[in-house]
N, C-alpha and C positions, 0 to 999 in steps of 0.2 A: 433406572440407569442402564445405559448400554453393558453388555459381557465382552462386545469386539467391536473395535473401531477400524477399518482401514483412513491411513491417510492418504491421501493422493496428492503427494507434491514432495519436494527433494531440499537438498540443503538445510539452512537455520531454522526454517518454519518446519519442517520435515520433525526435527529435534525437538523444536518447541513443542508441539501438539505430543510428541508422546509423551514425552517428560508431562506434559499436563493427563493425561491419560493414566499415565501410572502413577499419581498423584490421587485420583478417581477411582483407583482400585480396576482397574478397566486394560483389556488385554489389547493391543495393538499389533497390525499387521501393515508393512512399510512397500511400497512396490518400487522400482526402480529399473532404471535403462538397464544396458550394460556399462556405461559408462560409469554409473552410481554404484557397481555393486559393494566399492569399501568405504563409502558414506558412510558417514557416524550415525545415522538414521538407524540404518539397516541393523548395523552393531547393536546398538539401544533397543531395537520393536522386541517384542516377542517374537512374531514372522515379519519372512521378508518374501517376497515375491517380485522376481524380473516381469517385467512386459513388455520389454521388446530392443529394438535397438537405441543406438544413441541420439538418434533426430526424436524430438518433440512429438512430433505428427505421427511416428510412428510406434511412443511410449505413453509421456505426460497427456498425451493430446490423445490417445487411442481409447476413447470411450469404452467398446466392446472388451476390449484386454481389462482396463480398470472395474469394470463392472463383474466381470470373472470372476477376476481375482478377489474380491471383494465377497461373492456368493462362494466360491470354492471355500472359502477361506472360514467362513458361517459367520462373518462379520454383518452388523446390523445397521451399520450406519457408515457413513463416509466424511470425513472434512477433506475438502480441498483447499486447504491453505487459502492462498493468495498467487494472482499468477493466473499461468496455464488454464486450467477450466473454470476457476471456481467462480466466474461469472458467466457461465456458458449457460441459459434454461435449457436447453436441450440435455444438458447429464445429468441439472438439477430431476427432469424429468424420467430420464432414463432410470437415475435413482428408484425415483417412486414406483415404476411401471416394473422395476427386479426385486421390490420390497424390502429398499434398504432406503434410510431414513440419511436425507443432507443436511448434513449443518452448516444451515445458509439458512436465506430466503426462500419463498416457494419459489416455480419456474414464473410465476404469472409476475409475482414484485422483482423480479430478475428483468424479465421484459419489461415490464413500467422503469426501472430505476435505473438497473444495470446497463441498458443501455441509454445512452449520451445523450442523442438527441431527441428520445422519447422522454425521459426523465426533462429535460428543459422545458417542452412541453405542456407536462403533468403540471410542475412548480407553476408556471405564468398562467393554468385555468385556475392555480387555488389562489392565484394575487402573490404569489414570490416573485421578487426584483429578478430579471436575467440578464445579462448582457447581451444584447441587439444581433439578431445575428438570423442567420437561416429556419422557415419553419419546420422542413423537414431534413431529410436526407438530399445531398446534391446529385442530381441526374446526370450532369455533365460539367465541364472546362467552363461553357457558355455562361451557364446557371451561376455560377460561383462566380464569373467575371460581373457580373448584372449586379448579383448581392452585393458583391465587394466595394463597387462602383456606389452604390448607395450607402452603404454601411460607412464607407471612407475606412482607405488603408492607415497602418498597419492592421492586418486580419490574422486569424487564427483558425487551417483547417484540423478537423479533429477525428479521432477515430470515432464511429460511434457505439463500437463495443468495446470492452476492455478499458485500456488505463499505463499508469505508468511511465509514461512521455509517448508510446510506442504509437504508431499512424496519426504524427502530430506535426505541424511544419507552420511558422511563420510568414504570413506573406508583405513583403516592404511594397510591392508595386503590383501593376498590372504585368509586368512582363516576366515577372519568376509566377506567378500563380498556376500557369500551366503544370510545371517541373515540381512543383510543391502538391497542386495537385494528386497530381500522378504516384509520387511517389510517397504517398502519407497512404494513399488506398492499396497499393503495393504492400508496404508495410503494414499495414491492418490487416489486409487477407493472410498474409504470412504470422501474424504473431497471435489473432483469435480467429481464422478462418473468416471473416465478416467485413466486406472492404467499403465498407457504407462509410459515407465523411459528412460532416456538416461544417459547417462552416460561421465564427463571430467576430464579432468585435475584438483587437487585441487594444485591451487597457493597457495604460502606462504608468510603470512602477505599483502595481497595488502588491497588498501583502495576500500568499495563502493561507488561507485560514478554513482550518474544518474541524468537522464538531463530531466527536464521537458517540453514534446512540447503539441503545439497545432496546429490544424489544422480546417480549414471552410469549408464552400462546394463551395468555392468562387476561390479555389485553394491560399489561404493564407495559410502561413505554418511558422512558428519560431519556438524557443526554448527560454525560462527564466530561462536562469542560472542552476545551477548543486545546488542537496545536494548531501551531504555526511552521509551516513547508515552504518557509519563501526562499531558503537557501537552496537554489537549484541548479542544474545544468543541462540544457537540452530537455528543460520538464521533466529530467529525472531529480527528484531528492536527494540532496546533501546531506543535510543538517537540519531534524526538528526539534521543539523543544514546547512546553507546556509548564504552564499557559502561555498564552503571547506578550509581550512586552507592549501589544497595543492595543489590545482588548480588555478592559475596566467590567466592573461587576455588571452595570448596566447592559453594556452590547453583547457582553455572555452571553445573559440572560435573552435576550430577543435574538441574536443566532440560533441558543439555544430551540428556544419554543417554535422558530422556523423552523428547522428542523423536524422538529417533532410533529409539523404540519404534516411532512411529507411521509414522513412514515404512519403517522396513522391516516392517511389518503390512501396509499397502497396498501396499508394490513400490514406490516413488518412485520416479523419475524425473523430476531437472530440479531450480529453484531453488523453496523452499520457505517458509513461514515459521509457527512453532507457536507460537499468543498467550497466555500465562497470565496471568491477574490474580494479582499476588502479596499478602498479605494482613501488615498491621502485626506477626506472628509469626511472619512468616519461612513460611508456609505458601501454596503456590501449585497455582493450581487451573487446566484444561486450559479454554480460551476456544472457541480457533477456531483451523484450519487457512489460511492465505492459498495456494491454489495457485498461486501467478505469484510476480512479483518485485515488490517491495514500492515504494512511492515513494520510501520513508528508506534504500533500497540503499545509495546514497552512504557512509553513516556506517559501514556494515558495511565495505564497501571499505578504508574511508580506515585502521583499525586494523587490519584483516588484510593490507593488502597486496595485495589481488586485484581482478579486474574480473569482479561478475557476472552483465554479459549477455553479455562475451567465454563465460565459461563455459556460462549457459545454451544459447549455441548450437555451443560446440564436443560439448557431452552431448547434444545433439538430432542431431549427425552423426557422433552413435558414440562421440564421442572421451573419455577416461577424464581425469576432475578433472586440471586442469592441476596443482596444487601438493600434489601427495600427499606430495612429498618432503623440502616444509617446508611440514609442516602448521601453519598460523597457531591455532597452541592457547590461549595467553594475549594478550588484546588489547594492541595497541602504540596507547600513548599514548589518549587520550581525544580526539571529533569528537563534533559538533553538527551537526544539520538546521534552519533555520529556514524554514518553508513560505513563500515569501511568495504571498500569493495577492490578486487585482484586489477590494476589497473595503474598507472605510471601517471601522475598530476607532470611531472617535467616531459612528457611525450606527448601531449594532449589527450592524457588519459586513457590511451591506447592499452587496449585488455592485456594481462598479464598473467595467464595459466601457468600452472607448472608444478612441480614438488615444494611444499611445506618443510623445510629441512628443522627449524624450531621453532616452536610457538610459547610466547609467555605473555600469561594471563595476569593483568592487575586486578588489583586488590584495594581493600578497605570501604570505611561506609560511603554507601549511594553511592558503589561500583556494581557493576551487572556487564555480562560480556555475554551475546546470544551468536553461537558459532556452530559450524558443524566439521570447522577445523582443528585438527590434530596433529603432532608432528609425523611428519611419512604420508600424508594426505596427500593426491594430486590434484591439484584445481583444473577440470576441465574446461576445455577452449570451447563447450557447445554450449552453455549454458549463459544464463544472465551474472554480471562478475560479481555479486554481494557475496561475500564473504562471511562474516561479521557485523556486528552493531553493538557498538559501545556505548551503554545509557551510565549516565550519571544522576543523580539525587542529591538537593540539596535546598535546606532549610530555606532560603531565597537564589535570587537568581545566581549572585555575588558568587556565590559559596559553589552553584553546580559548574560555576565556569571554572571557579579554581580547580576542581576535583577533576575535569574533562579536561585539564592541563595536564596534574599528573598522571591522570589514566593513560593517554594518549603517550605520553614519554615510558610511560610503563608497556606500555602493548606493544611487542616485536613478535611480528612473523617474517621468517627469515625465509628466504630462496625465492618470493616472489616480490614483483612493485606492489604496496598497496598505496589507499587514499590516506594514512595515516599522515603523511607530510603536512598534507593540506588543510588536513584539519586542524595542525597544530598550529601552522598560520592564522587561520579562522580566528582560532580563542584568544587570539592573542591582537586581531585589527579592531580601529577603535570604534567603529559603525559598528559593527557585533558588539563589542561592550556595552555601547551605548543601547543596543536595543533598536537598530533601525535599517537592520535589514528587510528589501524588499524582493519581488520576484527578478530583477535586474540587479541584484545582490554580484554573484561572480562576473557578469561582463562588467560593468564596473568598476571593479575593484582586482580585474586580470593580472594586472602590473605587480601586486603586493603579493598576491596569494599564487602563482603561477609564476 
């Protein structure tokens, strides 16, 4: 096992990893902008190291500074959260080449998977379903008008590095696709440096559904179970929860072991995650690769029974999946994620920095609060607005929504807007009860929830 870890990334996941680190017996070192420097990270590490200022590009994103501090520091390993680099091969690689160990994937399964439309690909030579779409990366407006034309609109241009809604845009017709275009590759170069797009098919109404794997250097390999990410907004995540309310043992099972195609076609190594849109007939089609550990972790946990950035960094120091010998195969009970994020649901969501003046944390079974807010905390304005993530557990579904009612009336953070309003809507409209949310979930249903 590692003696020092730096982490590279900020806010709740920032928190999370050390808490798992000093859980591990294991000394952590935290780096942060200036903007971060009274982050509850920083407070928690054992060190903390600034690199730079408060833009990305010139902190979270500055390779050279994090690799420093990292060597200065006689840290042996690095996690990069989720986010910022940690699907960048280039730092996976930089890692290697300053002889500090990533916990991740190598830089080679980062190229095959991590990126979008190499990972699509990969899937359609080993016979995975994909949805129709571009073979490579788009050249041009031209190229993607041609596609489109064939494909038949509504389309979907994507980033093809990175994640998270971010260089991703809709397109209704031939006459927005220029402007959609342009500004999906604009936002990709600005959010991973890499303004490569491709472009498919957009389905109508399916459900997200992705399957979380891991892999050892031991050639273990499984998956735990599927969530469901169909509560979205702009491709960013809402509300997930596990397992899906439309996914039966059966389609588990064959998500599952597709998956598991992919990852032993690339050599995986580390935690994973395989995104299919599943489609109103039970038919499910190969998305996206997530190489890191996802933000909705949590909900995988809470019905398997395991902890997976303990994991991720006990397979980064060798060490072979802790629970091979009860393997968490059928999920236990049903959990809920509610993002909350700094941000105003009655403004259209419009981000909401500012000072934390109180914060109160709920309580009770199959309560879990993942925050790196405090009272006196400021939420900065540069940063992405998750705040918080309130998971619930509970012995069926029944039971996590009840609990994700009182939690949600229990959770006050005062002095800023959060999403909390909106989520108490959510638990409470009857298509969510029912279990039949899809990716068309909020446009939808705007009137109730909004």
């Amino acid at each position: 096992m590692f003696e020092k870890v730096l982490v590279a990334n900020r806010g709740e996941v920032a928190v999370r990893i050390v808490r798992a680190l000093k859980e591990l017996n294991v000394r952590s070192v935290v780096v942060y902008s200036d903007a971060d420097e009274d982050t509850l990270a920083v407070r928690l590490a054992d060190e903390s190291v600034c690199i730079g200022p408060t833009q990305s590009k010139f902190s979270y994103l500055n390779i050279p500074a994090i690799i420093g501090a990292a060597t200065s520091r006689g840290a042996q390993a690095i996690h990069p959260g989720y986010g910022f680099l940690a699907e960048n091969a280039t730092f996976a690689q930089a890692c290697t080449d300053n002889g500090l160990v990533f916990i991740g994937p190598s830089p080679a399964a980062i190229d095959l998977m991590g990126n979008k439309n190499v990972a699509r690909e990969t899937m359609k030579r080993i016979g995975v379903p994909t949805v129709p779409g571009s073979d490579g990366t788009l050249a041009s407006v031209e190229e993607a008008l041609s596609l489109a034309n064939d494909v038949g609109y509504p389309v979907l241009i994507k980033a093809s590095a990175g994640g998270g809604g971010k260089g991703m845009r809709i397109v209704e017709s031939p006459d927005q696709l220029e402007a959609c275009f342009n500004a999906a590759k604009t936002e990709a170069g600005a959010a991973f440096g890499n303004d490569e797009v491709y472009l498919e098919k957009y389905l109508l109404r399916p459900r997200h559904i992705e399957i979380q794997v891991l892999a050892d250097t031991l050639g273990n390999a499984i998956h735990l179970c599927e969530r469901d990410c169909s509560i979205q907004r702009r491709h960013q995540k809402l509300v997930e929860e596990a397992p899906s309310p439309a996914v039966d043992d059966t389609l588990r099972e064959r998500m599952g072991e597709t998956a598991l195609l992919a990852v032993r076609e690339v050599s995986y190594v580390g935690a994973g995650t395989v995104e299919f849109l599943l489609d109103i007939n039970g038919s499910f089609y190969f998305m996206e690769m997530n190489t890191r550990i996802q933000v909705e972790h949590p909900i995988t946990e809470c019905i398997t029974g395991t902890d997976l950035i303990k994991e991720q960094i006990r397979i980064a120091a060798g060490e072979p999946i802790s629970f091979l010998h009860r393997m968490p195969c059928k999920p236990n009970g049903h959990a809920i994620e509610f993002r909350i994020n700094a941000e105003d649901p009655s403004n259209n969501f419009m981000p909401s920095p500012g000072l934390v003046s109180a914060l109160t944390v709920p309580g009770g079974p199959g309560v879990r609060l993942d925050t790196h807010l405090y009272s006196g905390y400021t939420v900065p304005p540069s940063y992405d607005s998750l705040v918080a993530k309130l998971v619930v557990w509970g012995a069926d579904r029944e039971e996590a929504i009840a609990r994700g009612r009182h939690a949600l009336d229990e959770l006050k953070i005062e002095g800023i807007k959060t999403t909390i309003p909106f989520h108490r809507k959510v638990v409470d409209e009857q298509d969510f009860i029912a279990g039949k949310a899809h990716t068309d979930y909020i446009p939808t249903h705007e009137q109730i929830l909004l």
